[in-house]
KESELO-577540 format. One record per residue: residue number from 1; residue in three letters; x, y, z of N, C-alpha, C in turn. Coordinates in steps of 0.001 Angstrom, whole numbers, always signed. Layout:
residues N
NUM_Ala_X_Y_Z_X_Y_Z_X_Y_Z
...
This chain:
residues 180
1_Unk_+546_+15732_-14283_+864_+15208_-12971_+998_+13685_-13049
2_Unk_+1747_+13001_-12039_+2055_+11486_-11891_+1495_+10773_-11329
3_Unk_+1283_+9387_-11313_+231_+8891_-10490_+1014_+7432_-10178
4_Unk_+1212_+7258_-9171_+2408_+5915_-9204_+1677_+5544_-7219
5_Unk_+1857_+4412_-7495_+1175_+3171_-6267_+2252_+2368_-6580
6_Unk_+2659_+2518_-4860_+3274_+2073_-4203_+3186_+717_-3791
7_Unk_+3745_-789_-4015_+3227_-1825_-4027_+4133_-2888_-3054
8_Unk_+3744_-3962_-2470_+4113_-4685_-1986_+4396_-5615_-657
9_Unk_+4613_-6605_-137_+4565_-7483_+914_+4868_-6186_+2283
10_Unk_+4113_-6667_+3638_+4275_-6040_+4957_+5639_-6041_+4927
11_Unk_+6468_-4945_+5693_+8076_-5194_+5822_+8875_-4949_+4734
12_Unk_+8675_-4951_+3621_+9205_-4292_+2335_+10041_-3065_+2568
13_Unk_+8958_-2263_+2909_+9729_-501_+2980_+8748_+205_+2299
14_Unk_+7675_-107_+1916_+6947_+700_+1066_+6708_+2565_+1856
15_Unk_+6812_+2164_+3104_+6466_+3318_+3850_+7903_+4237_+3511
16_Unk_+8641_+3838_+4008_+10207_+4624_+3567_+9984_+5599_+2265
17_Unk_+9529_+4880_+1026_+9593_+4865_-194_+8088_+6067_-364
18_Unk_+7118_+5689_-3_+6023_+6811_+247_+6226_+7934_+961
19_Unk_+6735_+7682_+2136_+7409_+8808_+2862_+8581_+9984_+2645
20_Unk_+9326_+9141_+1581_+10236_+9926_+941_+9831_+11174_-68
21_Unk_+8537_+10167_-734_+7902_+11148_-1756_+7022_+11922_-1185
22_Unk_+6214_+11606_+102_+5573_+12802_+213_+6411_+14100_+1002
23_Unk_+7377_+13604_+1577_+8669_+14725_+1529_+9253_+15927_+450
24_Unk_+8904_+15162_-647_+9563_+16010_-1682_+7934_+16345_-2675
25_Unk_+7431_+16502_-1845_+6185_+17214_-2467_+4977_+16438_-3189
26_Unk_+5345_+15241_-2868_+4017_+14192_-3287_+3226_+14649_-2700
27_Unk_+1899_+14050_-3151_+416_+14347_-2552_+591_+12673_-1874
28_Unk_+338_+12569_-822_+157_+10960_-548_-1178_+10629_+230
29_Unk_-1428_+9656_-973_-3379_+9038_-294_-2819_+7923_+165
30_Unk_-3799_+7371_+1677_-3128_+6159_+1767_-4535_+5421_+2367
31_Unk_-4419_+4336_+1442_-5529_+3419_+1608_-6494_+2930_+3305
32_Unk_-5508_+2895_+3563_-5631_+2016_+5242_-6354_+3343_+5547
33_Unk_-6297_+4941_+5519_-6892_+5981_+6382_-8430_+5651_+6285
34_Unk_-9255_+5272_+5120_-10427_+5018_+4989_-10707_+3958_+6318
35_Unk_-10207_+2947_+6275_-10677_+1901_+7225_-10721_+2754_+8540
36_Unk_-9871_+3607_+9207_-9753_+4484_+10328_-10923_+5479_+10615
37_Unk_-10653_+5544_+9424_-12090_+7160_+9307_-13531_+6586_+9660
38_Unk_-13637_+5263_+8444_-15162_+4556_+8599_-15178_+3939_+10220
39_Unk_-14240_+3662_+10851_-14240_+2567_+12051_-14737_+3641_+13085
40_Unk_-13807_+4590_+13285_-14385_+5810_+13844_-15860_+6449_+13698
41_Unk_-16649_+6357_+12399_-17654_+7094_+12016_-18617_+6098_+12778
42_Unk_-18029_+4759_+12896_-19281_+3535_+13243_-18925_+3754_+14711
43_Unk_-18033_+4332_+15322_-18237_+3677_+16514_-17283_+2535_+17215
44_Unk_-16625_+2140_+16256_-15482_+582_+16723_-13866_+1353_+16701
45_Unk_-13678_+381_+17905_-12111_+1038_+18320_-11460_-140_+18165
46_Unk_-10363_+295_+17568_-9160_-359_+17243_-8579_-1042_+17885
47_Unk_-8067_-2319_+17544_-7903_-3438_+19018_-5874_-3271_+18348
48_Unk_-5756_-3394_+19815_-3881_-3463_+19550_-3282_-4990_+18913
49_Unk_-4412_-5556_+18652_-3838_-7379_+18083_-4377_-7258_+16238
50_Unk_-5394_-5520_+15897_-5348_-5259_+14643_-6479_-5862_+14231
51_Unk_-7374_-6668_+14805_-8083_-7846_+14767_-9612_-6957_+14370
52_Unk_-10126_-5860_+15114_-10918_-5140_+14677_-10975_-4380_+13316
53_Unk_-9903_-4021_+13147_-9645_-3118_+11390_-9476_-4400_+10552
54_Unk_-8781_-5892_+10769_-9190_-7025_+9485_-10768_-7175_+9415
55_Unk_-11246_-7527_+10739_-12632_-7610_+10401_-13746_-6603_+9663
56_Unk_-13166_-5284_+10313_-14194_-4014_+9322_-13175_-3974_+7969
57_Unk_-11986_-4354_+7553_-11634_-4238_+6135_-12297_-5506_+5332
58_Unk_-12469_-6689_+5872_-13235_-7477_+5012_-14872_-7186_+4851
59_Unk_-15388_-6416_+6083_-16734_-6151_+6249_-17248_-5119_+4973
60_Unk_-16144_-4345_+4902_-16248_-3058_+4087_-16039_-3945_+2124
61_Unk_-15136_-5033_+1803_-15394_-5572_+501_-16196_-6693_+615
62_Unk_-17145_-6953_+1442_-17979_-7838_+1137_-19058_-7172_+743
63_Unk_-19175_-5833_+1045_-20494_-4787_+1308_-20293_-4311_+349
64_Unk_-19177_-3417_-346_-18802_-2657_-1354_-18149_-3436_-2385
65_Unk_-17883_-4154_-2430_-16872_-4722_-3626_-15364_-4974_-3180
66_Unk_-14492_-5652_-3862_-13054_-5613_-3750_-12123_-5446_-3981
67_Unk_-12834_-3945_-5055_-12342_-3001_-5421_-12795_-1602_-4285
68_Unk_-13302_-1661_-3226_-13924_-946_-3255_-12917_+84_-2832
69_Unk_-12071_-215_-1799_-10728_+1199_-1637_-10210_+2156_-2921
70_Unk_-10394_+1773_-4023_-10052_+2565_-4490_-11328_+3124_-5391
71_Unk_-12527_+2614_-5038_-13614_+3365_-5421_-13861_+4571_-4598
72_Unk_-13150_+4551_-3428_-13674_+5192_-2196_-12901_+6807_-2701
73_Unk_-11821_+6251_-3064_-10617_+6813_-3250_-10604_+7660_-4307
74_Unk_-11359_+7088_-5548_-10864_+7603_-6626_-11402_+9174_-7022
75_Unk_-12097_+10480_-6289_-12383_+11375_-5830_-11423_+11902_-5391
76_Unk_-10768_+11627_-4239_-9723_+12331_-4426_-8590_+12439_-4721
77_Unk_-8162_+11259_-5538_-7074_+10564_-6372_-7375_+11960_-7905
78_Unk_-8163_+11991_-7845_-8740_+12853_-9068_-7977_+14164_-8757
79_Unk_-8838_+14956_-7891_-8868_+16304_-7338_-7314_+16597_-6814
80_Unk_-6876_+15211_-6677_-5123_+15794_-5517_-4113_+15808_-7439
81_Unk_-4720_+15321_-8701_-4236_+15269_-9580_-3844_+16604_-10235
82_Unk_-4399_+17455_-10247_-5336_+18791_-10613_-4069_+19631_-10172
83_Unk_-3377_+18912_-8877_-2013_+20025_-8256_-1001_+19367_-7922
84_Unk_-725_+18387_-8093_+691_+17277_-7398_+193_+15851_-8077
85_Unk_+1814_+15555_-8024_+1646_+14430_-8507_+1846_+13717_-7098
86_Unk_+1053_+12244_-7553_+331_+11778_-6249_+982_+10283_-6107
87_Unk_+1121_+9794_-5124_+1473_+8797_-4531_+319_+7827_-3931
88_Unk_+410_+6443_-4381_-794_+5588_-3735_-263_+4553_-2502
89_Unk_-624_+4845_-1122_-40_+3626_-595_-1085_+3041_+238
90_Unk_-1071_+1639_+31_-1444_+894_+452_-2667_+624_-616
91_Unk_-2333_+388_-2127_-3243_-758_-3069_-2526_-1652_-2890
92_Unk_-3614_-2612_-2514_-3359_-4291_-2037_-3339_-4792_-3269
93_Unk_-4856_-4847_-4030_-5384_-6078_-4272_-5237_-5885_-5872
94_Unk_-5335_-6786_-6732_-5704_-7011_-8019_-6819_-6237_-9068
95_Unk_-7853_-6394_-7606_-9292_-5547_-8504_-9011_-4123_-8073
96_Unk_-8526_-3519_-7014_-7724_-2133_-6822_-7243_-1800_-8078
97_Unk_-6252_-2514_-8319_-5555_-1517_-9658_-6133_-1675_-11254
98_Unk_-7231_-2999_-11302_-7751_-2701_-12352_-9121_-1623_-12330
99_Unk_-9719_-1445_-11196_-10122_-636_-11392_-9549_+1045_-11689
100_Unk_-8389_+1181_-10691_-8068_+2468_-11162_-7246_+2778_-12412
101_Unk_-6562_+1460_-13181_-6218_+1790_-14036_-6752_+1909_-15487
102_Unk_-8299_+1635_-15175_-9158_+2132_-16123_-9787_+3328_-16115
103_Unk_-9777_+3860_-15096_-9935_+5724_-14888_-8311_+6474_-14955
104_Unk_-7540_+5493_-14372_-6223_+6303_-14735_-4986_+5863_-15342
105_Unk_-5488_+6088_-16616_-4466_+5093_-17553_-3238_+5485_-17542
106_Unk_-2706_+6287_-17114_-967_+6634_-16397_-830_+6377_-15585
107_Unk_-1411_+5719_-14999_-966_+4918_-13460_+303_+3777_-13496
108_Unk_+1230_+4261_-12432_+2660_+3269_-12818_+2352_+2557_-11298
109_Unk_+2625_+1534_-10834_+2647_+529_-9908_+4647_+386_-9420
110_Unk_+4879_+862_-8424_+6085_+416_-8151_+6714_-679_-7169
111_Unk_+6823_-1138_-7187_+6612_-2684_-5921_+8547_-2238_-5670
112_Unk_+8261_-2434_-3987_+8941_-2880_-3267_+9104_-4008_-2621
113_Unk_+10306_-4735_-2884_+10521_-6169_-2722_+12084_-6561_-1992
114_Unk_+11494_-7388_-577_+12652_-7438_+191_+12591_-9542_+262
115_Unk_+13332_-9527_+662_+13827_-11044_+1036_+12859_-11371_+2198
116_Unk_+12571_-12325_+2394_+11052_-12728_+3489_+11618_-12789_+5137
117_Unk_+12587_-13332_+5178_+13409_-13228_+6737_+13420_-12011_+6663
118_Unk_+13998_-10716_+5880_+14553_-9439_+6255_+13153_-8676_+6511
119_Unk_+12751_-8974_+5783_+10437_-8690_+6210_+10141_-8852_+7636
120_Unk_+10304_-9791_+7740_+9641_-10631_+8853_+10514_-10124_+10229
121_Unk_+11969_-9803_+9814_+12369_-9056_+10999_+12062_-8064_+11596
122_Unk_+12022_-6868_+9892_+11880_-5604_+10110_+10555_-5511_+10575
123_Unk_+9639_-6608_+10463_+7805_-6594_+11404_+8215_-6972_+12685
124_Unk_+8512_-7286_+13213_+8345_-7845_+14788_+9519_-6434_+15004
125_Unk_+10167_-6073_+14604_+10871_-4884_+15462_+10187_-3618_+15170
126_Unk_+8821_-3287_+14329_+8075_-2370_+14332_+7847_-1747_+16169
127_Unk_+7694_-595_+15716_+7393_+149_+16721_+5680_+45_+17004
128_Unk_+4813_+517_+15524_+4036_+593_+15810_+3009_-649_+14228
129_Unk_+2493_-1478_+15245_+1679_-2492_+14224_+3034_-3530_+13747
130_Unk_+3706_-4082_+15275_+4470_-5094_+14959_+4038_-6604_+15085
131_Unk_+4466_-7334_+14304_+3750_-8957_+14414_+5085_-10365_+14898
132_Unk_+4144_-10646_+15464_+5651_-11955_+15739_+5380_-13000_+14089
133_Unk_+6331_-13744_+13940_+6450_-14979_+12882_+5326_-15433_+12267
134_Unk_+4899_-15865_+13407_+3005_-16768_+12764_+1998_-15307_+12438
135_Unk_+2239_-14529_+13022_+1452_-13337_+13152_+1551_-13115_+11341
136_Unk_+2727_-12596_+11134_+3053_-12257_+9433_+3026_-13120_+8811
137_Unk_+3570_-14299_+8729_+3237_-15152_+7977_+1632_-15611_+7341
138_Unk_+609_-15571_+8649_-586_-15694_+8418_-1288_-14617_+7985
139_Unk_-190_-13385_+7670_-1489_-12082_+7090_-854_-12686_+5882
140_Unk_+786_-12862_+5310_+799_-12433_+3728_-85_-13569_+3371
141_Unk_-176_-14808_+3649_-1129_-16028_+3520_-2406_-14930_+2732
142_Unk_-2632_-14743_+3710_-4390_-14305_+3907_-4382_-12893_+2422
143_Unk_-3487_-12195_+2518_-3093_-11565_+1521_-3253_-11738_-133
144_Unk_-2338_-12646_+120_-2397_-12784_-1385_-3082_-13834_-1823
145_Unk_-3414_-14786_-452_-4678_-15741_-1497_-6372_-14816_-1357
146_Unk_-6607_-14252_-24_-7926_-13332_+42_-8119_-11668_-843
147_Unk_-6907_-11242_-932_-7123_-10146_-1636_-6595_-9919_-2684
148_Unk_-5737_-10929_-3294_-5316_-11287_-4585_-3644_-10081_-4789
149_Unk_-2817_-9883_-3628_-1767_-8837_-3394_-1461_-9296_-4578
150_Unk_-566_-10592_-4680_+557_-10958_-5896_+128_-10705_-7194
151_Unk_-885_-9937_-7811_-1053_-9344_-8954_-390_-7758_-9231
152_Unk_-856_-6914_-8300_+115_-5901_-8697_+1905_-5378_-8351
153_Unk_+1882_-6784_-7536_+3558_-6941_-7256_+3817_-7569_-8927
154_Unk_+3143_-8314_-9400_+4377_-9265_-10165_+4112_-8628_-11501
155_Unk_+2911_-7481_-11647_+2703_-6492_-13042_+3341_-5253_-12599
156_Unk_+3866_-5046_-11684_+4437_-3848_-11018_+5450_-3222_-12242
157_Unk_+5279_-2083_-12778_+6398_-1301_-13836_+7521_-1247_-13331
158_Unk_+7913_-664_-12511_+9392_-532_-11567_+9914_-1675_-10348
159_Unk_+10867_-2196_-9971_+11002_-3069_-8735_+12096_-1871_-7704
160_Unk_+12004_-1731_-6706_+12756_-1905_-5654_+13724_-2744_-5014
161_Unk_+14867_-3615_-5293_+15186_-4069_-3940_+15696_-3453_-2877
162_Unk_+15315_-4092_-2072_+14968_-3587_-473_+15798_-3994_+724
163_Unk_+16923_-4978_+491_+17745_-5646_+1245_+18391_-5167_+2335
164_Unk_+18602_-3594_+2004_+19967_-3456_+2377_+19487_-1773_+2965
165_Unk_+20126_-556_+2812_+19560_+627_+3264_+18269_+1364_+3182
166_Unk_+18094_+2042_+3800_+17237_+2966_+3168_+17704_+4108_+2589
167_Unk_+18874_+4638_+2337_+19290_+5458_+961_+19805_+4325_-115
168_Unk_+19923_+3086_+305_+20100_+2709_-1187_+18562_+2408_-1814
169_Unk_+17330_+1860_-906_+16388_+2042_-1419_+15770_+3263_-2197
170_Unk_+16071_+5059_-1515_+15880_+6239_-2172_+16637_+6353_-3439
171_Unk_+18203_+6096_-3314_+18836_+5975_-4575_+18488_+5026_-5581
172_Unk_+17626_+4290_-5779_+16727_+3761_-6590_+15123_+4091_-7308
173_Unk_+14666_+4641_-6103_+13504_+5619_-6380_+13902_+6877_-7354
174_Unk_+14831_+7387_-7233_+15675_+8435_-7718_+15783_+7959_-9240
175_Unk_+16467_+6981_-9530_+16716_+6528_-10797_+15216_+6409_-11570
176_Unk_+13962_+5546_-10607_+13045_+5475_-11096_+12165_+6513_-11182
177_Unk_+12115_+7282_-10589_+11455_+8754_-11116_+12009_+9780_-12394
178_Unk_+13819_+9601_-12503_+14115_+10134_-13862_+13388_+9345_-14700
179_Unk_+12759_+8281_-14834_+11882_+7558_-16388_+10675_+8123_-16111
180_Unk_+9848_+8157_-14398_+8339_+8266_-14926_+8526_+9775_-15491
């Protein structure tokens, strides 16, 4: 079975690209559900400005580590292995993928990568978890200098560009799944 994480900046397409595969029979884990599940288990509701899930996602790697999503994870990253090949979305950070790529040494990283205006558009016209200008700008900030993103974008095995459709983005996934 395959094990490939899905990588890269808000607005990219990574969802397109995850979504596609769990269409065609991926198993898809996705990072962010933990923060939902734990926020729920405590008791804290989700604020529509997102402001509650940054604070319990930093609460949760100051407590656990910053690796810890995919410690959380790596159980059933295991068990979903056993029957499908699996899809990772939403590894952020640096210590994410070194940790799992020392339990899962076939792990491929695929980064999706769009132009920063075409990002920044496709976020503020989100339907759901859209940001105005300063809004995105100040998460990828916070991103890649607090959770260290720009490590598994720029070691990423496969690239995406993202410019332009979303079947020309699939017709690329396509090419990159005949290698894994």
């Amino acid at each position: 079975m395959k094990l490939l994480a899905v990588v890269g900046m808000s607005g990219a397409g990574k969802s397109v690209i995850t979504d596609y595969l769990e269409d065609n029979k991926w198993k898809k884990i996705y990072f962010g559900g933990i923060t939902y599940k734990l926020m729920k288990e405590a008791g804290i509701e989700r604020t529509e400005d997102g402001k509650s899930e940054k604070e319990f996602r930093e609460k949760l790697r100051k407590e656990h580590g910053p690796e810890c999503y995919a410690k959380f994870l790596e159980p059933e990253i295991r068990e979903s292995l056993n029957d499908n090949n699996v899809v990772l979305d939403g590894l952020y950070s640096w210590y994410e993928y070194k940790y799992l790529i020392d339990k899962f040494p076939d792990l491929k990283l695929l980064c999706v990568v769009t132009d920063k205006e075409i990002r920044y558009q496709r976020v503020a016209e989100r339907v759901e978890r859209a940001f105005d200008r300063e809004a995105i700008v100040y998460r990828d900030l916070s991103e890649i200098e607090n959770l260290f993103k720009g490590g598994p974008i720029a070691y990423a095995d496969y690239y995406i560009l993202n410019n332009g459709t979303k079947e020309e983005a699939i017709e690329r996934l396509k090419k990159i799944l005949e290698e894994v």
